[in-house]
C-alpha positions as CSV (number, residue, x, y, z in Angstrom):
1,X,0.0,0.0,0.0
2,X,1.6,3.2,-0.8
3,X,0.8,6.2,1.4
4,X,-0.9,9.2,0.4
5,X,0.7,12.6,0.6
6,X,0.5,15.7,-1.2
7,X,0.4,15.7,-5.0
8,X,3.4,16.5,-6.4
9,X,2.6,18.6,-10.0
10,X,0.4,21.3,-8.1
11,X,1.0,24.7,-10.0
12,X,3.1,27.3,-8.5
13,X,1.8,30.1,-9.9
14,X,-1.1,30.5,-6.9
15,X,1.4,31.1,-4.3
16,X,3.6,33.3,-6.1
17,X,0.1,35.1,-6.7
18,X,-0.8,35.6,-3.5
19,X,2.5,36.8,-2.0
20,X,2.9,39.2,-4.2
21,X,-0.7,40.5,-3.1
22,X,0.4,40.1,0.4
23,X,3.9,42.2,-0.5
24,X,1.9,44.6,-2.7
25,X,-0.2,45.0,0.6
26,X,2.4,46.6,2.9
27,X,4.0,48.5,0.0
28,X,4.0,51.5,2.4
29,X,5.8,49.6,5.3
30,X,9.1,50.5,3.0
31,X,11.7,47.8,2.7
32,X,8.8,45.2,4.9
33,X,7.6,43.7,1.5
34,X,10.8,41.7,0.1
35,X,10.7,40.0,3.3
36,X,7.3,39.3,3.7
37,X,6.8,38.4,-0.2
38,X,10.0,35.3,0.5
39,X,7.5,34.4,3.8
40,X,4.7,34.7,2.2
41,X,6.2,32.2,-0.9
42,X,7.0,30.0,2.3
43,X,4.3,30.4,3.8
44,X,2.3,29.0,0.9
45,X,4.8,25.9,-0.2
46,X,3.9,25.2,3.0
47,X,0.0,25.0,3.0
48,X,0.7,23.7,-0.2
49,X,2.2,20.2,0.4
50,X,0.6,19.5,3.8
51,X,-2.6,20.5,2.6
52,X,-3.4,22.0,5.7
53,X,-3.3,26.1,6.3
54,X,-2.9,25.6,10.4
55,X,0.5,25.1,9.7
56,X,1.0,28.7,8.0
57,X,-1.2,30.4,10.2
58,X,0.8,28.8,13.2
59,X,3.8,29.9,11.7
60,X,2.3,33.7,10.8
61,X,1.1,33.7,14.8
62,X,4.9,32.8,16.3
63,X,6.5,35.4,13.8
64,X,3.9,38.2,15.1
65,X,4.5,37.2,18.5
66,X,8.0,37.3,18.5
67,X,7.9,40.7,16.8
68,X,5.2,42.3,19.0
69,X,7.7,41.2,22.0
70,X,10.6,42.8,21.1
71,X,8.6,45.8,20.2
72,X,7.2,45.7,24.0
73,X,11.1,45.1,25.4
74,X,12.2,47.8,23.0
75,X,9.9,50.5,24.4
76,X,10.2,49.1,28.0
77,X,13.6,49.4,27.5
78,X,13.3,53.3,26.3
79,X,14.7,52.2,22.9
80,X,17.8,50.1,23.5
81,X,17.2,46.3,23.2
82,X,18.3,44.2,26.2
83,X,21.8,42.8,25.2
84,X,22.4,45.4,22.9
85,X,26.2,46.2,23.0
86,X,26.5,50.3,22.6
């Protein structure tokens, strides 16, 4: 019996689609969209061969986390990150 997975020709052209959307959407965010457009591309291979989109969206919610925590520490902080050599 041969397990089932992902198929393997799916077209690519969907997620490139949609991360440029997703880049084009924080165009104003100036240089944010090259990095988010090669997480975005991830983000979809991702859904993409497990089929599932929790795995995406739990990767989306750790990124956000992380950032919105160093945002909190660098404002706690009065600007300087903790461990920041001057």
């Amino acid at each position: 019996a041969q397990l089932e997975g992902p198929p393997t020709s799916l077209p690519r052209w969907p997620i490139v689609g949609s991360a440029l959307l997703f880049a084009a959407a924080h165009a104003s965010h100036g240089p944010d969209p090259i990095p988010l457009f090669l997480l975005a591309l991830g983000l979809g291979y991702l859904t993409q061969r497990t089929g599932r989109v929790w795995a995406a969206i739990t990767v989306h919610f750790l990124l956000n986390s992380w950032t919105m925590l160093l945002l909190v520490a660098f404002v706690l902080t009065g600007g300087e990150l903790p461990g920041a050599g001057r």
